[in-house]
Rosetta silent file (secondary structure, phi, psi, omega in degrees, C-alpha in Angstrom):
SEQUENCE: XXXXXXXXXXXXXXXXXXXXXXXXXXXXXXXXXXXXXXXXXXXXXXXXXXXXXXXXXXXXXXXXXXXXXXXXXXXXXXXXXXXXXXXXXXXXXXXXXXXXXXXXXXXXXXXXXXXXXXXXXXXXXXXXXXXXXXXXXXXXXXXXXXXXXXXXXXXXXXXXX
SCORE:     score description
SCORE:     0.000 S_00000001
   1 L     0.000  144.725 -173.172  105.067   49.805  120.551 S_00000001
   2 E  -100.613  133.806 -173.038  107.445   51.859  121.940 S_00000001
   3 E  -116.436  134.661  163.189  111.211   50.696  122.136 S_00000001
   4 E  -114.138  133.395 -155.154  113.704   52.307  124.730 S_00000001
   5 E  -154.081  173.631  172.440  117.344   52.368  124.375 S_00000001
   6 E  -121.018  136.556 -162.577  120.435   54.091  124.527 S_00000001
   7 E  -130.718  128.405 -146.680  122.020   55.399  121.161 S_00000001
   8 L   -35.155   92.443  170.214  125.266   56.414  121.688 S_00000001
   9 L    78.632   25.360 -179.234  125.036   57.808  125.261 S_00000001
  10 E  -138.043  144.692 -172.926  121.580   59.449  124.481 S_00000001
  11 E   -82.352  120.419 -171.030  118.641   57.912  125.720 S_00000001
  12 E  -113.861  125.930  179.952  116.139   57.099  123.075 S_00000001
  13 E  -132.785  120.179  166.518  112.162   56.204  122.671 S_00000001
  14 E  -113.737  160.298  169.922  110.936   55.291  119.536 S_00000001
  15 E  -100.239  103.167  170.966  107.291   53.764  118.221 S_00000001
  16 L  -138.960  150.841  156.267  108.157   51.362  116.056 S_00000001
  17 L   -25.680  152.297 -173.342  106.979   47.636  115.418 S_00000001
  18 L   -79.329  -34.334 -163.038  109.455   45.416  117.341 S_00000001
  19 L   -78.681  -21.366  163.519  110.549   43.524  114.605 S_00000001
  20 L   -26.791   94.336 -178.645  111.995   46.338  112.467 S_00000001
  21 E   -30.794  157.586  175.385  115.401   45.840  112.003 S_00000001
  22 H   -84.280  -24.528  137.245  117.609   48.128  114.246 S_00000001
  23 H    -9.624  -69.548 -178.377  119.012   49.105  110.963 S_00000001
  24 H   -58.157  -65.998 -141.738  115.624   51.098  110.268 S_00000001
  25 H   -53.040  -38.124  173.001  115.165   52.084  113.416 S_00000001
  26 H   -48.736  -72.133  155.005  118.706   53.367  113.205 S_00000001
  27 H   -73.686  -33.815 -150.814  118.901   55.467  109.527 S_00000001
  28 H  -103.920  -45.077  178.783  115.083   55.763  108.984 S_00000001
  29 H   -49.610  -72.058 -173.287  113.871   56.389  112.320 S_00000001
  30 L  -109.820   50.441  157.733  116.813   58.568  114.168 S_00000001
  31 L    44.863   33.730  178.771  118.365   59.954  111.172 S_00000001
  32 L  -128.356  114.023 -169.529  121.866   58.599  111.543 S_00000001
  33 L  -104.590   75.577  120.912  122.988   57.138  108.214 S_00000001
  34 L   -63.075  -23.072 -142.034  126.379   56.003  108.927 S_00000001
  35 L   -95.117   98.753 -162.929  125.521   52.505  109.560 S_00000001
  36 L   -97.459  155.110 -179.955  124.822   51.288  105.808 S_00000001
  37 L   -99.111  131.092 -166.038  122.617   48.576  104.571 S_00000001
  38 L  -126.881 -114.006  177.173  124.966   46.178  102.861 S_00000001
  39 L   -69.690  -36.446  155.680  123.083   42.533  102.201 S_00000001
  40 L    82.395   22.979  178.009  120.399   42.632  104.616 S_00000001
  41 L  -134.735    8.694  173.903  121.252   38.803  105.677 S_00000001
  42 L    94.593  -10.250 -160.317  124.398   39.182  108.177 S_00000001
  43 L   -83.934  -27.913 -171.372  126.532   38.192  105.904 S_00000001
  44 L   -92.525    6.717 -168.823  128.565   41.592  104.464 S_00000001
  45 L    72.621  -26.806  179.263  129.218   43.431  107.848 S_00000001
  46 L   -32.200  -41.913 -171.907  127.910   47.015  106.725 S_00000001
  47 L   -85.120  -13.261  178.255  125.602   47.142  108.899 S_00000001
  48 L   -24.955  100.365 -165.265  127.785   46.372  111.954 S_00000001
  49 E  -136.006  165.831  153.898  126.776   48.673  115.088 S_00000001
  50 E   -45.109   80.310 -176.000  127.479   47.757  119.355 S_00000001
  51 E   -85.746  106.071 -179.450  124.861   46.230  121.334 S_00000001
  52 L    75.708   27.674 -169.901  126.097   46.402  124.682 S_00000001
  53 L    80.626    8.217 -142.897  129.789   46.883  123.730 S_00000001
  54 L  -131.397   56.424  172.670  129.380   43.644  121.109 S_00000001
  55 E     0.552  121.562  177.972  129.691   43.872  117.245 S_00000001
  56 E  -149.593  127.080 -172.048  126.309   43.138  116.133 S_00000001
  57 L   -98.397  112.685 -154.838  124.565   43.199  112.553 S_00000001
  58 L   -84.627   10.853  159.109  121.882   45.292  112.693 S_00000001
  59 L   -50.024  -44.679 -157.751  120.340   44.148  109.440 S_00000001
  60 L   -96.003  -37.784 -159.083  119.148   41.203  111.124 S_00000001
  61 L  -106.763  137.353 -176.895  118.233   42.093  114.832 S_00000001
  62 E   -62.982  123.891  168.289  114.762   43.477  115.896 S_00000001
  63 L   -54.408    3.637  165.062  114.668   46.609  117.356 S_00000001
  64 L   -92.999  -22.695  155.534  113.553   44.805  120.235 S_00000001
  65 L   -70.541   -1.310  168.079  116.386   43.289  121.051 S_00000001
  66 L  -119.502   25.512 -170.972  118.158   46.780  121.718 S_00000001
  67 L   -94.056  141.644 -150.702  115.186   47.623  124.151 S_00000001
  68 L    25.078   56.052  125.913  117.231   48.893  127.456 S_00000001
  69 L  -128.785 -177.966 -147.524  120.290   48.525  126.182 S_00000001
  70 E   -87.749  162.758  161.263  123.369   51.004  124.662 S_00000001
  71 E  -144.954  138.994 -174.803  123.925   50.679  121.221 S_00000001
  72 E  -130.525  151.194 -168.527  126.766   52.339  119.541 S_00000001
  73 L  -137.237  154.308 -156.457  126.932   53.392  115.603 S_00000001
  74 L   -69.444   15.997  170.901  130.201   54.654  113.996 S_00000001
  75 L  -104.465  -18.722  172.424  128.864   58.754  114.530 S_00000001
  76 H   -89.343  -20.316  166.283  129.425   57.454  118.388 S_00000001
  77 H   -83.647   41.793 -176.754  132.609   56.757  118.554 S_00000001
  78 H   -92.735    7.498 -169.389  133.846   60.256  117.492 S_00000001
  79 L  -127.335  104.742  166.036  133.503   60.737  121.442 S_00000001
  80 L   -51.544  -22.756 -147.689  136.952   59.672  123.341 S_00000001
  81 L  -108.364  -10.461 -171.910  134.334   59.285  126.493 S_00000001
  82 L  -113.738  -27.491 -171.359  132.451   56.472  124.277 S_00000001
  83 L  -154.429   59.892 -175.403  135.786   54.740  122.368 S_00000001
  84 H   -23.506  -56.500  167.129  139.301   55.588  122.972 S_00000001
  85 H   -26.422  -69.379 -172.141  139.390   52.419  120.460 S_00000001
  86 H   -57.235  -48.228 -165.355  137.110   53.876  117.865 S_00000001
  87 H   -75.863  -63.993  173.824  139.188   57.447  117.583 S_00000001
  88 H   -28.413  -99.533  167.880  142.318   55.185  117.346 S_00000001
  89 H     0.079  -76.808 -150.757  141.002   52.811  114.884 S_00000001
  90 H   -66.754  -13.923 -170.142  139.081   55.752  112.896 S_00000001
  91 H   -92.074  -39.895  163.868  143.022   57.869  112.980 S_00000001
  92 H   -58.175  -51.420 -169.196  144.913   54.729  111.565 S_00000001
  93 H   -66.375  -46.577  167.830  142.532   54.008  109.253 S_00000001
  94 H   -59.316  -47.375  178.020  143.119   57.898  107.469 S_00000001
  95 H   -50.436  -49.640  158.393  146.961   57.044  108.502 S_00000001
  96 L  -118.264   45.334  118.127  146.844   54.268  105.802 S_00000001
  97 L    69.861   35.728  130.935  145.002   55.458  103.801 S_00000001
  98 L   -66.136   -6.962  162.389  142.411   52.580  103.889 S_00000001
  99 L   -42.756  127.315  136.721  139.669   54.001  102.048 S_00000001
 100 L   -95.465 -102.528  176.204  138.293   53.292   98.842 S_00000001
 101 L   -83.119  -22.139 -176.334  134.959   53.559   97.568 S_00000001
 102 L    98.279  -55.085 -171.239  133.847   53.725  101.809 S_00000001
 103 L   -20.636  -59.938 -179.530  131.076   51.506  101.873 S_00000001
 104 L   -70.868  -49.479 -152.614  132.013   48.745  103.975 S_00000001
 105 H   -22.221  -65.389 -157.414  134.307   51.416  106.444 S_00000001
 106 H   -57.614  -44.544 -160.486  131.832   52.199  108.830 S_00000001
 107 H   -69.708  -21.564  174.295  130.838   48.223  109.859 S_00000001
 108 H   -65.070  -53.718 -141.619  135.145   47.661  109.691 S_00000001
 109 H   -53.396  -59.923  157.825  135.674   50.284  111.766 S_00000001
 110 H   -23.904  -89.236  143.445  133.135   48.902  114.269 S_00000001
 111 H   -12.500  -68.982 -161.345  134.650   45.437  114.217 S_00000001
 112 H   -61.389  -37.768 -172.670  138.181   46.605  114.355 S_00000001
 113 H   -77.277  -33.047  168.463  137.144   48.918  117.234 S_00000001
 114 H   -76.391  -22.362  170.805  135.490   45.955  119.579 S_00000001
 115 H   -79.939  -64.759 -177.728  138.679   43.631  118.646 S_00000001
 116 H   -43.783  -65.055 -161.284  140.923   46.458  120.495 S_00000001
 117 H   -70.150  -52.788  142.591  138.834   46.313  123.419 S_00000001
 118 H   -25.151  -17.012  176.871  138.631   42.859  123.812 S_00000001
 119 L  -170.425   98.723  177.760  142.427   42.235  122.510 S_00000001
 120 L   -86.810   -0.149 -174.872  144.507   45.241  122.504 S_00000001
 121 L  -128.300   43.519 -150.142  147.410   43.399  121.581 S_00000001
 122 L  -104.549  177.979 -154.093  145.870   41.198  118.905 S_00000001
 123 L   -89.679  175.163  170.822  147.483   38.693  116.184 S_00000001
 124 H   -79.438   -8.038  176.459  146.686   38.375  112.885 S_00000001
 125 H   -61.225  -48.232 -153.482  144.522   35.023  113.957 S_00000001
 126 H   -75.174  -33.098  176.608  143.038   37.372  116.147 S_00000001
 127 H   -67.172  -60.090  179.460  142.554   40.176  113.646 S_00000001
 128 H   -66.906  -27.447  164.803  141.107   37.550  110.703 S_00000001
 129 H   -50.221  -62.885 -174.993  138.579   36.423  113.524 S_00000001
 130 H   -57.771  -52.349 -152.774  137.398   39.785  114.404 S_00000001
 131 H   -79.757  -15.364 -167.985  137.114   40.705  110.984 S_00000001
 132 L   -60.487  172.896 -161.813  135.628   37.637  109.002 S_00000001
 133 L    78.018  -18.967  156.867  132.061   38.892  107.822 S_00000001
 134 L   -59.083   49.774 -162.287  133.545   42.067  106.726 S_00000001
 135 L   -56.143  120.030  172.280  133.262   42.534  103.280 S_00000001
 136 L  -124.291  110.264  176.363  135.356   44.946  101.481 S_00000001
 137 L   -43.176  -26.596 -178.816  134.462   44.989   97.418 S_00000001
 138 L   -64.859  -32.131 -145.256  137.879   47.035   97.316 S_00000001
 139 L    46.606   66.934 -179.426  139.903   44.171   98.794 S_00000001
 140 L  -106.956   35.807 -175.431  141.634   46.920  101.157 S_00000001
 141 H   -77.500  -38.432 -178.184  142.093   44.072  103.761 S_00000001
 142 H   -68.960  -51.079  168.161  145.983   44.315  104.226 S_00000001
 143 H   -34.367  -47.051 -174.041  145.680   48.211  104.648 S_00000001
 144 H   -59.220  -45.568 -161.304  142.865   47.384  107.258 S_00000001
 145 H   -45.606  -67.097 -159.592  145.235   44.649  109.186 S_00000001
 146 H   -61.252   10.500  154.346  148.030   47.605  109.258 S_00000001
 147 H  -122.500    6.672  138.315  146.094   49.930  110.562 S_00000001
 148 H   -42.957  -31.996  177.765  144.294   47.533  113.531 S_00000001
 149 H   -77.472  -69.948  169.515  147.989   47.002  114.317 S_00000001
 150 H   -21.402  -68.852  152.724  148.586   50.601  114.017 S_00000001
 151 H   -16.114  -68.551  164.411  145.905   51.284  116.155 S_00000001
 152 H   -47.534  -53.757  164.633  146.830   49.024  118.776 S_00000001
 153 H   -65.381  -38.784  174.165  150.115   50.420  118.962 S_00000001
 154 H   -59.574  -51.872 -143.051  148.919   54.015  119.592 S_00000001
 155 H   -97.958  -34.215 -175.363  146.515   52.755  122.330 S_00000001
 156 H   -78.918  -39.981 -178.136  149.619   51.239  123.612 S_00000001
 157 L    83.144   50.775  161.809  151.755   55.000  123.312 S_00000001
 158 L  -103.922  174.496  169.316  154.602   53.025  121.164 S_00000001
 159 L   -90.002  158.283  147.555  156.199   54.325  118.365 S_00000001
 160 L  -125.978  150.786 -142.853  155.773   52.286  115.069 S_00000001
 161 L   -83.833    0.000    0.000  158.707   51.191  113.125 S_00000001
């Protein structure tokens, strides 16, 4: 069965069973492995890509559930016309220097990038919200907060202290 969709801003038709995670469809199918297989039950975030603008764990969801709509995976927001959010986010994130081992990154990044659009000004309630289901094995979570804050502030054109 053929699924049609938009993958970050290019229109896409693949034949795959419907039920195939969008995961597959996603790494095995259109060759873009950012999006990592973490738990395969919703639970670690890894897998974390846009459906429609919408953190969604793509471990989990049928590639039929992303038939005619966008889906965005951490290689699309390297395009200011797809995520002002996303470049911010992904520029903070080098600015401190949250990396460790990487795994989890892309599915943060994702999440951190859908809390700025939705709260461009957000708290740390608002920050531990966005983020629970995010597993990082590093424990790099205060380095993530500051640079969501970071982030925010740049999207704002403040300095930070």
């Amino acid at each position: 069965m053929k699924t049609n969709f938009t993958l970050n801003g290019t229109a896409q038709s693949i034949e795959i069973d419907p039920d195939t995670p969008l995961l597959w469809a996603i790494r095995d199918h259109l060759q873009l492995t950012g999006t990592k297989y973490g738990c395969g039950i919703a639970q670690c975030g890894a897998c974390t890509v846009h459906l429609n603008g919408k953190p969604n764990r793509s471990c989990v969801t049928p590639v039929s559930a992303a038939a005619g709509k966008v889906v965005t995976t951490i290689e699309g927001l390297a395009n200011s016309a797809v995520s002002a959010e996303g470049l911010a986010i992904q520029n903070a994130w080098n600015d401190a220097a949250v990396v460790q081992c990487g795994y989890c990154q892309s599915g943060q990044i994702m999440s951190a990038t859908a809390l700025l659009k939705t709260h461009p000004q957000p708290s740390d309630e608002d920050i531990d919200r966005a983020m629970a289901g995010n597993i990082c094995r590093c424990s790099t979570y205060m380095r993530i907060r500051a640079a969501i804050k970071h982030a925010a502030t740049d999207l704002r054109g403040e300095v930070m202290s």
